[in-house]
MARMI-963511 format. One record per residue (C-alpha): y, x, z; residue in three letters. Coordinates in steps of 0.05 Angstrom, whole numbers, plus 32768, in hexadecimal, padded with zeros to 4 digits. Layout:
MARMI-963511
YXZALA ...
END
This chain:
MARMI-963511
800080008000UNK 8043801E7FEEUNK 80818029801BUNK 80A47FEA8005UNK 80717FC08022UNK 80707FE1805FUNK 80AE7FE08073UNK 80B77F94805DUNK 80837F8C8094UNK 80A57FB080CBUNK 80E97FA080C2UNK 80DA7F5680CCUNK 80C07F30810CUNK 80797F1C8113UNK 80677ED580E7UNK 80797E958117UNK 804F7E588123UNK 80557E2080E6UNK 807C7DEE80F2UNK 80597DA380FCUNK 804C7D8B80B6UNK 803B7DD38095UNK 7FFB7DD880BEUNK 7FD37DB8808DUNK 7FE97DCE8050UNK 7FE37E188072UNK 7F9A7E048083UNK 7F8B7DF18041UNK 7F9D7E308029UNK 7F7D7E54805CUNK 7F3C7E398042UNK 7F4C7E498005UNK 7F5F7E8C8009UNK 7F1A7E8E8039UNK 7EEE7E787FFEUNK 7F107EB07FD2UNK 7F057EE38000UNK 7EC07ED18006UNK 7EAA7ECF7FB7UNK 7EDA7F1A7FB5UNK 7ED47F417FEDUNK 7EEA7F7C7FCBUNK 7F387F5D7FB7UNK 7F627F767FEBUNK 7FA07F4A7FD4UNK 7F757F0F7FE2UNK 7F617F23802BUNK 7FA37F3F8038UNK 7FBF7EF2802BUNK 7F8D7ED6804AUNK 7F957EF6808BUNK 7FEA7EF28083UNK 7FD57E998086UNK 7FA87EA980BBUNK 7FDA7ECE80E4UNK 80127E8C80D8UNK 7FE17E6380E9UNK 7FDB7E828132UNK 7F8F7E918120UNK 7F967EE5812FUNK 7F547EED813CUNK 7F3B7EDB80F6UNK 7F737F0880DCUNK 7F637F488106UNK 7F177F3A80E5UNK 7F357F3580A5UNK 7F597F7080A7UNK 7F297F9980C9UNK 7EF67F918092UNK 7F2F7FA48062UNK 7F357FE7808DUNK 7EE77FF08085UNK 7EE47FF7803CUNK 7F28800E8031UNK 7F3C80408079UNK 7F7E80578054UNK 7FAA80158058UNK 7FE280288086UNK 80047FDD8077UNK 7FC07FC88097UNK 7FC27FF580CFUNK 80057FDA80DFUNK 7FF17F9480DCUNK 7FB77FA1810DUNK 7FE37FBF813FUNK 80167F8F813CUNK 7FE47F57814AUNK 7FBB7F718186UNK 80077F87819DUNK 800F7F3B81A3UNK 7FD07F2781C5UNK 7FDF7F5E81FBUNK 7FA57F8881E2UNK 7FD17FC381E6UNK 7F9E7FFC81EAUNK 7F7C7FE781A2UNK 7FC27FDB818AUNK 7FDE801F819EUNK 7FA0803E8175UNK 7FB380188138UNK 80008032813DUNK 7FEE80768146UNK 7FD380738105UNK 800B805780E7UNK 8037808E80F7UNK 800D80C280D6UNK 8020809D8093UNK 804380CA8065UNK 808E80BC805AUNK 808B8081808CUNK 80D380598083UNK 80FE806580BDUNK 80FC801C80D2UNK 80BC801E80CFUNK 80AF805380FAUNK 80E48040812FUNK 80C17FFB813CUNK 8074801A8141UNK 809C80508173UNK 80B98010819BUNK 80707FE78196UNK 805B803081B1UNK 8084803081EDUNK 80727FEA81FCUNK 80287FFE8200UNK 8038803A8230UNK 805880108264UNK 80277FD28258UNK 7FF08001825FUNK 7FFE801B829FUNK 7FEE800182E6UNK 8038800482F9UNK 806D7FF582D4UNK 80B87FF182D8UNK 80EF7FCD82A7UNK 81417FC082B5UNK 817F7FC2829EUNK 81C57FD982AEUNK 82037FB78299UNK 824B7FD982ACUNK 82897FBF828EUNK 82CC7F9F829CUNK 82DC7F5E8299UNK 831F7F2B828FUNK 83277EDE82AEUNK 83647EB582A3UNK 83547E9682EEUNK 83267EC58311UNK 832D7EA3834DUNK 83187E558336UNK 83647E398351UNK 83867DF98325UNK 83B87E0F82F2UNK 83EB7DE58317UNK 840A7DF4835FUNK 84157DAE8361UNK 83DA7D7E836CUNK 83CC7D3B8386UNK 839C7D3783C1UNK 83827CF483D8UNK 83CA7CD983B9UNK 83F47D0483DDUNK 84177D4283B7UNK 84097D8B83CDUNK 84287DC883B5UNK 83FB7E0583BBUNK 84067E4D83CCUNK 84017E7C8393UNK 83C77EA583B2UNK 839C7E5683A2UNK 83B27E418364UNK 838E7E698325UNK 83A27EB0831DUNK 838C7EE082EEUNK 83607F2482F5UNK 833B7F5B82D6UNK 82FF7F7E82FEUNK 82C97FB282EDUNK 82857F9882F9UNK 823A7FB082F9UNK 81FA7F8E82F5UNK 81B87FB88301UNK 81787F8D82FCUNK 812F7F9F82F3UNK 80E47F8E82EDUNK 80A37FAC8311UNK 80677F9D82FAUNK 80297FAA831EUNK 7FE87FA082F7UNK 7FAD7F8D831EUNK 7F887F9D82DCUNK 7F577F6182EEUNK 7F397F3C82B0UNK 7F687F0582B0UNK 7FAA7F3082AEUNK 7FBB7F2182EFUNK 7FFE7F44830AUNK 80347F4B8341UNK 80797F44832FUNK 80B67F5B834DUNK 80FD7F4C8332UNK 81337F6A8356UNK 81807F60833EUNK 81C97F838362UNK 820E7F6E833DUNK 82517F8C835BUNK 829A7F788344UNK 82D87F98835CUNK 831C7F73834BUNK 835E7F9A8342UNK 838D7F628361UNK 83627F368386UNK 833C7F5783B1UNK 831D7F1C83D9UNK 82F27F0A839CUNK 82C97F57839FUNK 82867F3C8398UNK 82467F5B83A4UNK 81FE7F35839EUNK 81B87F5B83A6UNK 81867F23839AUNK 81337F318390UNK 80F57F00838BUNK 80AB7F23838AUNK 80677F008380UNK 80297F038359UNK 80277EE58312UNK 7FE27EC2830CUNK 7FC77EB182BEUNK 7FA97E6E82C6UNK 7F7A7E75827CUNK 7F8A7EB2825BUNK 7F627EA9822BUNK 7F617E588223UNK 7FA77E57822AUNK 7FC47E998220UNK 80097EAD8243UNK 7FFF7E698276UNK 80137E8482BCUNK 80267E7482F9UNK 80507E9D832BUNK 805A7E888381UNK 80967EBB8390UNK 80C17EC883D2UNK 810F7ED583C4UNK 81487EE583E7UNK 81927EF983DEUNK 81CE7F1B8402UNK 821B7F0A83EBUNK 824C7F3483FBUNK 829D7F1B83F1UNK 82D67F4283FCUNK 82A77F7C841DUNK 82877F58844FUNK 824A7F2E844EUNK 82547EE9843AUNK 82127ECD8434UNK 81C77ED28434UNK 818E7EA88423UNK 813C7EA78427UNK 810F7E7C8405UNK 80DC7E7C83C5UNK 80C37E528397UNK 808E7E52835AUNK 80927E5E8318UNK 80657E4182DBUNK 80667E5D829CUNK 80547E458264UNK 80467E518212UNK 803C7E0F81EEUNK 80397E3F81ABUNK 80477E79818EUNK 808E7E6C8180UNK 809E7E4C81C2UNK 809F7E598210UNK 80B17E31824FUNK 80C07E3F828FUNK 80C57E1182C8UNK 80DC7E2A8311UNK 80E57E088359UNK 81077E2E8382UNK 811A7E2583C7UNK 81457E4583F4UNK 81677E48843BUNK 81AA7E5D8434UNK 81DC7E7E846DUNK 82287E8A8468UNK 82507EB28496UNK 82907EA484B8UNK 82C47EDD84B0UNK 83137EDD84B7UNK 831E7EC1846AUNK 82E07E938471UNK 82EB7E7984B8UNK 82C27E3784A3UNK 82877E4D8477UNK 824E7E4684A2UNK 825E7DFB8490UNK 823D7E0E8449UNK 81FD7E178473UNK 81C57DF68447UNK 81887DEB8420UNK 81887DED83DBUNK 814E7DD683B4UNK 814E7DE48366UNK 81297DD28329UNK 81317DFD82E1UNK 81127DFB829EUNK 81267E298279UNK 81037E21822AUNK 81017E5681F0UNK 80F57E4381AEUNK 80FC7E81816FUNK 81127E5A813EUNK 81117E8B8101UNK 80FB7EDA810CUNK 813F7EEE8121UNK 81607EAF8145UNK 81497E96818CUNK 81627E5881B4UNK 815E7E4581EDUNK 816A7E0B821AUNK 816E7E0B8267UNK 81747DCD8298UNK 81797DD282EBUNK 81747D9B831BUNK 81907DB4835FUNK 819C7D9683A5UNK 81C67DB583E0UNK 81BA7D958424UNK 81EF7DB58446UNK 82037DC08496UNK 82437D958486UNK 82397D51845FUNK 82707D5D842AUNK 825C7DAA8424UNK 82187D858401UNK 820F7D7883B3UNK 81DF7D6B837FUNK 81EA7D90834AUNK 81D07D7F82FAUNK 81DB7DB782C7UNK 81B77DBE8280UNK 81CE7DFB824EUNK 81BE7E0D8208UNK 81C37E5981E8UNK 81B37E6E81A6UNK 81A67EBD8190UNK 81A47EE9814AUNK 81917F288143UNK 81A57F4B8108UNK 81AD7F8D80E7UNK 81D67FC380FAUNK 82127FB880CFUNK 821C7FFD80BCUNK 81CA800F80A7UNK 81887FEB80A8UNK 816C802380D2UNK 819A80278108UNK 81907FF68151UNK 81907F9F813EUNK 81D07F858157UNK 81D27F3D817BUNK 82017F028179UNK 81F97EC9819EUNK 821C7E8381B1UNK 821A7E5781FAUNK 82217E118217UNK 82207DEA8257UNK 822F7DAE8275UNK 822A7DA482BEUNK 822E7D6A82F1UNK 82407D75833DUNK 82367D3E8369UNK 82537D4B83B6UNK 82337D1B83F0UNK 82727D0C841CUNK 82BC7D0A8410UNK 82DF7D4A8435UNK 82FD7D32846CUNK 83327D5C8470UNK 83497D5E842BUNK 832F7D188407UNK 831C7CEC8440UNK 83147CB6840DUNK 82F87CDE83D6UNK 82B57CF883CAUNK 82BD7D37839EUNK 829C7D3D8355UNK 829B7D6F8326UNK 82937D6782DEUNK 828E7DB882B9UNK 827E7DD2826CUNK 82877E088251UNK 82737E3E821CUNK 826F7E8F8205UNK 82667EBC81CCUNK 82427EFE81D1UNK 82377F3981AAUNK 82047F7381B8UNK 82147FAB8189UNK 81D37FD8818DUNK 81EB801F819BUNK 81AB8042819AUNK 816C802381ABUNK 8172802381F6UNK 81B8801481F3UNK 81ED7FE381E3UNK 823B7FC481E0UNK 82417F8281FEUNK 82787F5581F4UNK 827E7F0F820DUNK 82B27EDE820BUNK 82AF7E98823EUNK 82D37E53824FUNK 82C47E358287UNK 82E77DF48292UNK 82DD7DC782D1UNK 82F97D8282DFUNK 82F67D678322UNK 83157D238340UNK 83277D4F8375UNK 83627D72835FUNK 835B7DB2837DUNK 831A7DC58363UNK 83267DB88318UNK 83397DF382EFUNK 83287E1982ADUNK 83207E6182A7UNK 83187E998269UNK 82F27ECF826CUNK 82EC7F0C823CUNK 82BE7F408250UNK 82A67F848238UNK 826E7FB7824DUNK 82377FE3823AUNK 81EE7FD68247UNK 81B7800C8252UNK 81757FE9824DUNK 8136801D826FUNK 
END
């Protein structure tokens, strides 16, 4: 097989599910292609097509067969190899696929591309492979909001019909800070026979404000438990994961909050194309008084929370996804308590490197959101006769210009705009932010 082919094969993603209505006609020619295999062994084309049906039809272990018999009579089919890899690279058989990529990159004058994403599949298998393993990300940048601090535009608002002119310091001001978020992955591989693992996800974010110092935030936050495959090989990539979590806040350097809980996790892949993820989490949450917080142990609570959270690849290169979260906050304080409703939708496209096919993809990718806040008892202070709800959407832009393959420019642009029939908690804010990523 010649270059050309090759590196049509690498530089595009792996074949997705059919969509409902082109299963048929895909089987059809499956059993074609099947019957002309069988009366010609010997034609590589047909095999080769055969097996590329198979493969779209989610059937990968008649393909590896296929193409395996296509390796016996004819070893020096480095398009072949490739395939081969690629596919036990998706069913997690990373050992047999690393064999197969090895070979691959002792094909003479192997594309660039080409080589770059057999070197990536490579490093995949290294850290799959191993009994420990490790994954994160760290994300410094800088970052502008028209109302860092969440105040009305107005000084003037109307509370419970009577007019109030805030201080400066309340109403909406605007900020710049520097910010960092470090967040990571261990994986420890029991190496049983049904893939069994433990899972620990750990994630610290700092942010440091030049004018408003009050808002310096700092959140260290980690859940660990075992991820258990309920059918790996009836239902392959079906989990479910029991966890422990807990979190420390810190505002305006000094510790705001904590909380302890858990929750489970099931996981889900309804096909190729597609996963789900459904969480219930619950957690015991404890705020701390201080001189600028004299009243937040009245935030006291327990929050129970529901999220789906749903990705679908709709072509190779573009992913959506969809989220929704179902949340309740029974708090120390009636009016401190809420239910909140939230449901978001993203979309993401990876593309080219704009300045050569052989340099890192770069991503682009568009957000939504709509969310619902209900609060159980009118403030008594403030809205005696009012019981507070929040109505919030909002939406972002992103762009992830690949640097080299491990790291990246990130740009992001958000509104946020909430409207509240309590004056003083409705505002809108901008924010334009900018950072580099270093994945490891």
């Amino acid at each position: 097989m010649g270059k050309v082919l090759l590196l049509a094969l690498c530089t595009t993603a792996p074949p997705l599910a059919p969509a409902f209505g082109q299963t048929s006609a895909l089987e059809a020619e499956a059993e074609r292609l099947l019957d002309a295999v069988r009366a010609n062994p010997a034609d590589m084309d047909l095999a080769f097509a055969y097996a590329e049906v198979a493969i779209a039809l989610g059937d990968f272990e008649a393909a590896i067969g296929t193409l395996e018999r296509m390796l016996i009579t004819t070893p020096d089919l480095p398009r072949v190899r490739l395939e081969l890899g690629s596919l036990y690279f998706r069913l997690g058989a990373y050992d047999v696929a690393r064999v197969y990529l090895l070979q691959v990159l002792e094909t003479p004058e192997l594309p660039a591309a080409v080589e770059r994403r057999v070197r990536e599949m490579l490093r995949v298998t290294e850290r799959e492979r191993a009994r420990h393993r490790f994954a994160g990300s760290l994300f410094v940048g800088s970052r502008y909001q028209s109302n860092a601090n969440a105040g009305p535009s107005g000084a003037r608002i109307d509370l419970g019909g009577i007019e109030v002119i805030l201080d400066d310091q309340v109403t909406g001001n605007a900020d710049v800070n520097a910010f960092a978020l470090l967040g990571g992955t261990y994986v420890y591989d029991w190496f049983n026979q049904t893939g069994d693992t433990l899972v620990a996800n750990g994630v610290v974010y700092g942010a440091l404000y030049a004018d408003q110092r009050a808002l310096d935030l700092a959140v260290v936050e980690l859940d660990v438990g075992p991820r258990l495959e309920l059918a790996p090989r009836g239902l392959p990539g079906t989990s479910v994961r029991p966890f422990v979590a807990g979190a420390l806040i810190g505002l305006d350097r000094a510790v705001y909050a904590t909380s302890l809980g858990g929750g489970v996790t099931l996981s889900l892949r309804p096909a190729e194309r597609a996963s789900v993820d459904l969480t219930y989490d619950v957690r015991r949450e404890d705020f701390r008084r201080s001189v600028d917080q004299p009243l937040a142990d009245e935030r006291d609570a327990t929050r129970q929370a529901g999220l789906v959270v749903l990705r679908y690849a709709l072509t190779p290169r573009l992913l959506a996804e969809a989220t929704a979260l179902a949340a309740d906050s029974d708090a120390r304080e009636g009016f401190r308590s809420f239910t909140d409703l939230a449901a978001g939708a993203a979309l993401s496209w990876r593309f080219d490197h704009p300045i050569g096919r052989e340099g890192p993809p770069w991503y682009v990718g568009v957000s939504g959101g709509v969310r619902r806040v209900d609060y159980a008892a009118p403030d008594p202070l403030l809205t005696p006769d009012t019981t507070r709800r929040d109505d919030e959407w909002g939406a972002g832009l992103w762009l992830a210009a690949g640097l080299t393959d491990a790291l990246s420019m990130v740009s992001r642009v958000d509104y946020r705009d909430v409207s509240s029939n309590v004056a003083l908690y409705s505002f809108d804010n901008l924010a334009v932010s900018l950072g580099l990523q270093w994945r490891f």
